[in-house]
NUBA-185227 format. One record per residue: residue in one letter; x, y, z of N, C-alpha, C in turn. Coordinates in steps of 0.1 Angstrom, whole numbers, plus 5000, padded with zeros to 4 digits. Layout:
residues N
AXYZXYZXYZ
...
//
This chain:
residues 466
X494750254954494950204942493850114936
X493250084947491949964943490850004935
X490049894937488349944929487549954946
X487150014950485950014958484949994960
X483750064973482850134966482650194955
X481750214949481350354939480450434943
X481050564946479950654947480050784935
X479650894943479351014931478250974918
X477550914921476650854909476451044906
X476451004889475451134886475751064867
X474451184862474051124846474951204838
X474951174828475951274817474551344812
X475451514811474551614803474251584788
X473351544782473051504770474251574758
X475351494752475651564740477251584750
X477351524761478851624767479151504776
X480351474779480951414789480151434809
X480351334814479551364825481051374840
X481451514835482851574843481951664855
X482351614866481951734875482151904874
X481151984884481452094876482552164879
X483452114892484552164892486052084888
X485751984879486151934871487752064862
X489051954863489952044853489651994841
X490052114830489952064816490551944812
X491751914819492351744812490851674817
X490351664830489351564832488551564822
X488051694814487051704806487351644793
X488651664792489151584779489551474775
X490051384791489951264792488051204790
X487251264796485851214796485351204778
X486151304770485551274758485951214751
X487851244755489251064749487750974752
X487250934760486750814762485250744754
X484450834754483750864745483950834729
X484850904726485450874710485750714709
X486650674723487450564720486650464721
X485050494732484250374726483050394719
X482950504715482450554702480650534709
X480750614720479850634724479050744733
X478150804741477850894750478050844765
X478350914775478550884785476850884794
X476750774797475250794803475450814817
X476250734823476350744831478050704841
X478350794852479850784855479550804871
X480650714875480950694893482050734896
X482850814900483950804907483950724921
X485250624917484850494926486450584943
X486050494948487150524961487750474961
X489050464970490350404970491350484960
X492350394954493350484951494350564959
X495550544954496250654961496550794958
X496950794944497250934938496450934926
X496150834918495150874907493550854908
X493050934898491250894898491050834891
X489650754894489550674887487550684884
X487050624875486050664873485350514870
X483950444875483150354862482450394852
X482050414838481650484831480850374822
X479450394824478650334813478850444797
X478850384786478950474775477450414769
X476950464767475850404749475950434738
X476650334730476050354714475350384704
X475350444694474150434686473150324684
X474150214686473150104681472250054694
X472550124708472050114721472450024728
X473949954721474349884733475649974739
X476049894757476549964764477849934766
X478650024765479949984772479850024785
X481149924793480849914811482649904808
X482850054813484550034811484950124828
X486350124826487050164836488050314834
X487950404839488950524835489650554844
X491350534844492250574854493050674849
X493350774857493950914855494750954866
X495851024859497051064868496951234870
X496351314879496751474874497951504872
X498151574869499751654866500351644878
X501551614881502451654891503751684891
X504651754896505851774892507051654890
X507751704881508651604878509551554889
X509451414888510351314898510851184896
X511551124907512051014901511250874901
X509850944908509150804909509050764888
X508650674890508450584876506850574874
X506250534884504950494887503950554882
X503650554866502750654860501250584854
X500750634853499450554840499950504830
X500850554824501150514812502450404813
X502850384825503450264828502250144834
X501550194838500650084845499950034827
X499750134820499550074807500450004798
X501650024803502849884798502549754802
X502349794816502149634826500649564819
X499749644816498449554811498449474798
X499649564791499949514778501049384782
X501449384791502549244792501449144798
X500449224805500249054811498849024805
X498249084791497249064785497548914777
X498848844774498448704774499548604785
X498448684796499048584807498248464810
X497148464809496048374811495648364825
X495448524836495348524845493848594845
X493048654855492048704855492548854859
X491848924850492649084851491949164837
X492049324847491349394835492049374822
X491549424810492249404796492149564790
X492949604785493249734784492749794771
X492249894773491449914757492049994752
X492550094759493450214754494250274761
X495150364753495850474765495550644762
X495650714767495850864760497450884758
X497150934745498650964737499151044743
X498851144754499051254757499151304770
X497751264782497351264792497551124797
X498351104811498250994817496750924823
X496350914808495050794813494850714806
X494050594810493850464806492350454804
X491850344794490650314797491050114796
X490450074806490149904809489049854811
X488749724809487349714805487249704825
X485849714825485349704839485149544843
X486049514857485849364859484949414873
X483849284878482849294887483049234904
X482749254907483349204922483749294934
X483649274943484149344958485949314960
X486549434967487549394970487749394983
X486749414992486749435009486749265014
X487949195016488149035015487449015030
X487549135038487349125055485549085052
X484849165044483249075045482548935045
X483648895038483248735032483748685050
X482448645058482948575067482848375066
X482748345059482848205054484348175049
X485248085062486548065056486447985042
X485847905043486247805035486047845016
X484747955018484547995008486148105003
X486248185016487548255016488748225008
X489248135015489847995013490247965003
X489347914991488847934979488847994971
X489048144974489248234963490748224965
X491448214981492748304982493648194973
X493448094970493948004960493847964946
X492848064943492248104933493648234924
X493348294934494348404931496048354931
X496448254943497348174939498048164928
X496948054920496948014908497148124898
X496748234902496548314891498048374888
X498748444901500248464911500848364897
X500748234900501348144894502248144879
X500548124873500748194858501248294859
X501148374863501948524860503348474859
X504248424869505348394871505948344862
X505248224857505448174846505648224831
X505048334834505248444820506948414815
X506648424803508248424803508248584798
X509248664801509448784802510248854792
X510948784785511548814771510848954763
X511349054758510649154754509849274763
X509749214776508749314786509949444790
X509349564786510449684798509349764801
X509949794813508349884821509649984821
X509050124825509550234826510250224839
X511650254842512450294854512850134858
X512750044848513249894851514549794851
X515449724851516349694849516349584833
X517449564828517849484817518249314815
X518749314835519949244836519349104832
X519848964831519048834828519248784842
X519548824856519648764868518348864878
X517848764887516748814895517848934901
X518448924908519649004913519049154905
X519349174896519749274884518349354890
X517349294887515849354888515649374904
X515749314916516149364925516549494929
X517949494922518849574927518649704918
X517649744908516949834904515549894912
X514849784919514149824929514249904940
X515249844943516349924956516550044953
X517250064941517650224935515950294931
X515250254929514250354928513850384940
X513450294948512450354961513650434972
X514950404971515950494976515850644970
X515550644956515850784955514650824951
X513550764953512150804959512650884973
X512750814984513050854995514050974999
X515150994988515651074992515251184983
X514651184975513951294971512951354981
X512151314991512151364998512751505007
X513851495007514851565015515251565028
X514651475035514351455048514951265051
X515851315061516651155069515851115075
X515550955075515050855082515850815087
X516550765097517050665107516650495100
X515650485101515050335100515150325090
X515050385078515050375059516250355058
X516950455066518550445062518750255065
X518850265077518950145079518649985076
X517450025066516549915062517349935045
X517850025039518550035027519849965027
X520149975037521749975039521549805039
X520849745047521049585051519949565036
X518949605031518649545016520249525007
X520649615004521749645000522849534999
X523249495016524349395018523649275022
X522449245021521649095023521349055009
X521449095000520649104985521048944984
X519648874979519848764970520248774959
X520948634953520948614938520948494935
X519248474934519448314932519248294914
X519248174913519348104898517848124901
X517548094880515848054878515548224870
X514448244865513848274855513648424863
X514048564857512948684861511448674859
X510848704872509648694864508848814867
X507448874858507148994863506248944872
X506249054883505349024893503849164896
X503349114904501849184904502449394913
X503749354925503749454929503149504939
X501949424942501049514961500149364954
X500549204952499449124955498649084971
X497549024969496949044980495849074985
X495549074995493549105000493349204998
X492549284990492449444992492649444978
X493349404971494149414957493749274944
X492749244950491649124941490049144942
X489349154927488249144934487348984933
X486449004940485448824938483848884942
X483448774935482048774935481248614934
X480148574945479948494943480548374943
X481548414954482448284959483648254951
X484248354936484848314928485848444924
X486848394924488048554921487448584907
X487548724907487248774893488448874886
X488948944893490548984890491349034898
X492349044892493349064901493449224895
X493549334905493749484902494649564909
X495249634906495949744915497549714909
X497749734895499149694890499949774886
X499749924895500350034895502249964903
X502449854907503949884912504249734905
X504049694892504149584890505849624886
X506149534880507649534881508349334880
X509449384872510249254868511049234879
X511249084887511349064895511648934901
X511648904915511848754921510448734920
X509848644917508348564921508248594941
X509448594948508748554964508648714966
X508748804957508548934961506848944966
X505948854955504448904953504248784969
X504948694972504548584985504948724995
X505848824995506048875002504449005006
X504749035000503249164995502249085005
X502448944993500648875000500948885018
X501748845020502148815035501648985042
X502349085036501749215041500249245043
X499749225031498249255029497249175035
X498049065045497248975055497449025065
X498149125072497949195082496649265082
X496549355072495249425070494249315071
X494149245059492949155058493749035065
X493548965069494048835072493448685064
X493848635057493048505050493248375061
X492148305063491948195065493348075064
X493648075062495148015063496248025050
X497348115057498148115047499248035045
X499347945054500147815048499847775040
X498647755041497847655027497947755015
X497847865012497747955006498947944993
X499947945002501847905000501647774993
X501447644999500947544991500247544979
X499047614979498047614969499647704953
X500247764959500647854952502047744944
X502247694950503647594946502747494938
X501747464941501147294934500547364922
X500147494925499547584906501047584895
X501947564899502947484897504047684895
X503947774909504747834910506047824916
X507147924916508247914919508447854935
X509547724933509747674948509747804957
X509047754967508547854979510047874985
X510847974989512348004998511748105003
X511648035018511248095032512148235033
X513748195030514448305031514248415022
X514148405013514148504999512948615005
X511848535007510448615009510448665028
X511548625034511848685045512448845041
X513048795033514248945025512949055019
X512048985012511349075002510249125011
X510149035028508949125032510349215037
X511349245043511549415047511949485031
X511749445019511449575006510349605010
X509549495011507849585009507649665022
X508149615034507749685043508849865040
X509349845033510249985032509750065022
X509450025013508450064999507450135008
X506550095018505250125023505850265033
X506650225038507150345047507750445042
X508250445029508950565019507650585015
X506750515012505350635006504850715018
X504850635029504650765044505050875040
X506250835044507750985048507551085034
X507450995022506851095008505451185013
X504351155018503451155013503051235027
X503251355034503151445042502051555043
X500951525036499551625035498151495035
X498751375037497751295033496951265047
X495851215047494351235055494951165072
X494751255080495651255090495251095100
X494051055098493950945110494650855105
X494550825087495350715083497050725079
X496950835082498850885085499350845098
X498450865107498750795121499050655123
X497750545118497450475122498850405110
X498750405097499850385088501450375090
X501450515097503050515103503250445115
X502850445124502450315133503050175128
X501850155122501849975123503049965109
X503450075101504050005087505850055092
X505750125103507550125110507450015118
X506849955123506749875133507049735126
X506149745119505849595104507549555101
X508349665097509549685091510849665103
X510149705115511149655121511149525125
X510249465126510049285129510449215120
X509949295108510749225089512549225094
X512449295096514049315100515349215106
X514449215118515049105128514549025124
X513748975117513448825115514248765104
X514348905092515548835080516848805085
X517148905097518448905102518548815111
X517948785116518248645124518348805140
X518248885140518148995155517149005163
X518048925179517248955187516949115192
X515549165192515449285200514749265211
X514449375222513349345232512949445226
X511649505234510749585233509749625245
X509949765247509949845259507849755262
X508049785274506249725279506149885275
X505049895277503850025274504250075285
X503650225286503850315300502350315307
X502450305318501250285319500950465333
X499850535327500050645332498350655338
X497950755350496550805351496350885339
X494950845336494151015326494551125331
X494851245325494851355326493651415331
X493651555333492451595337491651665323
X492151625313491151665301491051555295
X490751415304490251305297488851345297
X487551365306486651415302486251485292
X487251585288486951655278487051565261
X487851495262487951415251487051285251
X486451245263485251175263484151215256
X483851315261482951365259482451395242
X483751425236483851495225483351335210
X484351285221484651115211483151055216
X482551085227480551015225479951135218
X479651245214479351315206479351265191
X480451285186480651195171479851025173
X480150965183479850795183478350825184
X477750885196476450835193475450965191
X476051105181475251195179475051225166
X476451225164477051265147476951165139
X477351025142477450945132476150865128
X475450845142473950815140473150885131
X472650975131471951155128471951175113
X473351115108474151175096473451065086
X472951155072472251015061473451065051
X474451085052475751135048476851075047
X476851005040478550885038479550965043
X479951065037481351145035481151225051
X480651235053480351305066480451205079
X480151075077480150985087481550945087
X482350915074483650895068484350985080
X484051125076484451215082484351225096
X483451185104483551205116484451055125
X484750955120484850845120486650875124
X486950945111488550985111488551065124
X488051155125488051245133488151195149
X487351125149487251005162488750975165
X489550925154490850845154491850945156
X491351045152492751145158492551175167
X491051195174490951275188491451125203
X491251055198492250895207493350915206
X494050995188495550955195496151105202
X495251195197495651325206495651285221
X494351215226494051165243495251135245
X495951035236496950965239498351045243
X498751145234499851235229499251285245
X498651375249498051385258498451365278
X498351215275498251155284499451095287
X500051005277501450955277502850995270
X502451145262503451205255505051225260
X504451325273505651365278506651275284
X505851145287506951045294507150955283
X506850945271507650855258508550935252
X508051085256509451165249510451155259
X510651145272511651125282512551035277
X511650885273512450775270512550745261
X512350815251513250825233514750875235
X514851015247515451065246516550995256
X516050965264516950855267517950725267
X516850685252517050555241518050665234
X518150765230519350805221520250825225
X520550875240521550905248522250755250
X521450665250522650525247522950465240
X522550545227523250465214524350605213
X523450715211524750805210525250875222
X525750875228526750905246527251075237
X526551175246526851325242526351345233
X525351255226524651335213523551465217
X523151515203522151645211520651555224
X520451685231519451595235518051595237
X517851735223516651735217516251615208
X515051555206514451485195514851455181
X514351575176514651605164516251585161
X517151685166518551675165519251535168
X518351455178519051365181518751255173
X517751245168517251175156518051175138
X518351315136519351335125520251285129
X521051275144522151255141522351095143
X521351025146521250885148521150855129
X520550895124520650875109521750915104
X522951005104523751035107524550955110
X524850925118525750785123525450635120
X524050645116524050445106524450495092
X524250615083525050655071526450585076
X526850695081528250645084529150585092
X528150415097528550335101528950315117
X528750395126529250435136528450355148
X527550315142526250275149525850085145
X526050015155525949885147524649845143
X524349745137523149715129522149705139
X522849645149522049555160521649655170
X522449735172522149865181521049965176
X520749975164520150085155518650005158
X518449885156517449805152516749805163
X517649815176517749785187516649865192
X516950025192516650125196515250175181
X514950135170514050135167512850045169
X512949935174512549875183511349925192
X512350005201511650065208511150215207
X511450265195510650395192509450355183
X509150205177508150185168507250135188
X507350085195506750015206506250215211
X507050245213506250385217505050465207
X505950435192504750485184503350435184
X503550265186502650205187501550235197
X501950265209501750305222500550435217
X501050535209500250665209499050605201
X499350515193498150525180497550425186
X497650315196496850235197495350205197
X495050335204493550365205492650385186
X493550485182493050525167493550405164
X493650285162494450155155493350085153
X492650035166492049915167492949835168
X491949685162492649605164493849585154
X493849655143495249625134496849625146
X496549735157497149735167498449605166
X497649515170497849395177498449255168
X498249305153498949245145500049205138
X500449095132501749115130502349005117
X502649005108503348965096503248805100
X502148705089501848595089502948505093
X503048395098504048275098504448245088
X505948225086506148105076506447995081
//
C-alpha cells in the first residue's frame, strides 16, 4: 500500500504516455487521464514498490511553459465483483475528507470518472522507519505523526460517508460495520477458519460502546505507513482502509506496525499522542481493536492465496500468532504454549545447505540485478522453511493431530477434516472460548516453529506494552 523505493525508471516516448510495452489499455489511458489533467507531457515515470493490490506510478509531467509537475498515480486493475469496499475511488473519498484536516498528507488532484485511479500530488521522504538508526531523532518523528493521528481525530466528521460505511452517531455503530465487512470479506472466501471464526465471534460479544465523538481514522497507521525526511515527518500515506471509527483503533494499528518496525519508545508515543490533545488513551478499547486489526490482517492471508510465497509463510506465521496473544490478552486467557520440538537434521540437510550457500554467497553477490537478488533472497526463505517442513513436519503433524483429538474426543483424525470440524464446532458453540484459544495457541507455536528460520528475527516478536 506504501510509497517505496522507485524503480522502473524509463523516459516517455515523445508525444505519448510513458506506459510499458506490455502495458493494458486502461494503463495507457490512465497515463494520458493524467497528462490532460496536468496539462502536460510525461517526461518521465517510476513504478514505485510496495502496495498490495494496486499500482502505483511517480510521474514527472512538463508543461508548455517548462515547468514540472511531480505527482502521484494510483490504480486499481479490474477485478471481479466483491464485497470488499476498498477501491481507488474510495481511497479518493477519504483524501477529500481529510484535505482540511491540517495534517501532513498527499492532496488529491483528481479522480478518473471511470477507471479506478487517482492522481495526488507527490510527498518526499522514505518510509523504511527500520533505517533511521538515531532514536531520538526516531523519536521525534513518531510524535510528529502522533500529532498528526490527533488532528485527524479531532476532525469532526459530520458529512463524511466512505463507501461500505456505517450512519450510526455511536462509535459502536461504525465498529460494528467493520466487523460486517471483513466478516464477509472472509467468508467470501469460501473456506472456514477455526481462529477467524473464533476471533469474530468474541469481536462480536466484547464490542465496545463508549461515549465521545466518531472519528475518521487513518486505517493501517504506523511505521511503514509515514514518510520523513531529514529528521521530520512529511506524510502520512497508505489510506486505502481509512474508515469512521474509534480513535484507539489507529493506537491499535500503531501498536501492530511496531512489530515490524519497532519505534523507540512507545509509551511515550501514547503520551505524545494524548498531550497533541487526542482521544483519552483506554488501554482496554485499544486491547479490543488490536484483535480487529490483527483479524483484518489475517482475512487478507486466508483472501489472498497466489500471493509471493516467502512472505505468505513468514505473514501467516507471525499475523495467526499476533491474533492469538491479542486474544488472550483482551480476554483476560490464560494459555500455555507447546516448547518447540527439538529433532536431528535429516539426511537432506546437506542438500539444503548447500543450495541456501549457493544463493547467499554465489547468486546474490554476482547479481547487478535488484529483482533478481529480490528473487533469490525469497527463495532463500522458502528453501529454510521447506528444511524445516522437512525436518520437523511429521512430528508437528503428530501433535496437531493430537491437540484435536482433545478438544474434539472421536473427531476425524485427519488434519484437514479435523480442522473443519473444529471450526465447525466454535460456529456452533460446542467448543469453549478458552478451549479453542487454547488449542490455537498451540497450532500458531507450531506454525511458528516451521517458519522460524524464513522469519528472522520478526520470529521473536510480539505486540508492544501497554
Amino acid at each position: 500500500m506504501s510509497v517505496r523505493a522507485v524503480s522502473h525508471d524509463r523516459p516517455a516516448a515523445r508525444g505519448g504516455p510513458a506506459a510499458a510495452p506490455d502495458a493494458s489499455d486502461e494503463e495507457a489511458r490512465i497515463f494520458a487521464w493524467a497528462e490532460d489533467v496536468c496539462g502536460g507531457r510525461i517526461e518521465r515515470s517510476a513504478q514505485t514498490s510496495g502496495g498490495n493490490r494496486a499500482r502505483s506510478w511517480a510521474l514527472d509531467l512538463r508543461r508548455p511553459d517548462g515547468s514540472l509537475a511531480e505527482v502521484f498515480l494510483r490504480y486499481g486493475p479490474p477485478r471481479p465483483p466483491g464485497v470488499e469496499p476498498y477501491t481507488i475511488h474510495r481511497e479518493a473519498q477519504v483524501y477529500r475528507a481529510i484535505r482540511e484536516a491540517g495534517i501532513r498528507a498527499p492532496r488529491i488532484i483528481a479522480a478518473h470518472p471511470e477507471i479506478q485511479a487517482i492522481l495526488t500530488d507527490r510527498a518526499t521522504g522514505i518510509a523504511e522507519f527500520r533505517r533511521l538508526k538515531d532514536p531520538v531523532a526516531g523519536q521525534a518523528i513518531v510524535e510528529e505523526v502522533m500529532t498528526d493521528l490527533a488532528r485527524l481525530h479531532a476532525r469532526p466528521t459530520e458529512g463524511i460517508r466512505l463507501d461500505g460505511g456505517a450512519d450510526g452517531p455511536r462509535i459502536a455503530d461504525h465498529i460494528r460495520a467493520e466487523i460486517a465487512i471483513w466478516r464477509a470479506m472472509y467468508e467470501e472466501s469460501g473456506r472456514r477458519d477455526g481462529l477467524l471464526e473464533l476471533a469474530f465471534r468474541w469481536l462480536q460479544e466484547a464490542m465496545p460502546d463508549p461515549d465521545g465523538p466518531v472519528a475518521l481514522v487513518h486505517g493501517d497507521a504506523g511505521p511503514g505507513n509515514f514518510l520523513f525526511e531529514d529528521g521530520r515527518l512529511t506524510a502520512l500515506i497508505d489510506w486505502e482502509l481509512a474508515h469512521l471509527g474509534d480513535p484507539m483503533d489507529d493506537l491499535a494499528w500503531f501498536s501492530m506496525r511496531c512489530v515490524m518496525e519497532p519505534v523507540p519508545d512507545f509509551a511515550a508515543s501514547l503520551a505524545a499522542y494524548e498531550a497533541a490533545g487526542g482521544a483519552p488513551i483506554d488501554r482496554g478499547r485499544i486491547l479490543y481493536h488490536r484483535v480487529l486489526v490483527s483479524t483484518r490482517v489475517v482475512v487478507i492471508r486466508h483472501r489472498n492465496v497466489t500471493g509471493e510465497p516467502a512472505h505468505a509463510i513468514v505473514s501467516r506465521a507471525l499475523n495467526r500468532r499476533l491474533l492469538v496473544e491479542a486474544l488472550a490478552e483482551a480476554s483476560g486467557t490464560a494459555v500455555s504454549v507447546p516448547e518447540p520440538i527439538d529433532l536431528p537434521p535429516t539426511e537432506r540437510a546437506d542438500l539444503f545447505a548447500r543450495v541456501l550457500g549457493d544463493l547467499r554467497d554465489v547468486i546474490v553477490p554476482r547479481s547487478q540485478d535488484g529483482q533478481v537478488v529480490a528473487r533469490a533472497k525469497n527463495a532463500a526463505k522458502v528453501l529454510k522453511y521447506l528444511e524445516a517442513c522437512d525436518r520437523y513436519g511429521p512430528a508437528l503433524e503428530a501433535a496437531e493431530r493430537a491437540a484435536l483429538a482433545r478438544v474434539l474426543p472421536g473427531g476425524p483424525a485427519e488434519l484437514g477434516p479435523g480442522r473443519a470440524a473444529l471450526a465447525d464446532a466454535i460456529v456452533a458453540g460446542r467448543v469453549s472460548f478458552a478451549t479453542a484459544l487454547e488449542f490455537f495457541a498451540g497450532q500458531a507455536a507450531r506454525d511458528a516453529q516451521l517458519a522460524a528460520g524464513a522469519s528472522g528475527g520478526i520470529a521473536a516478536r510480539h505486540y508492544p506494552a501497554l
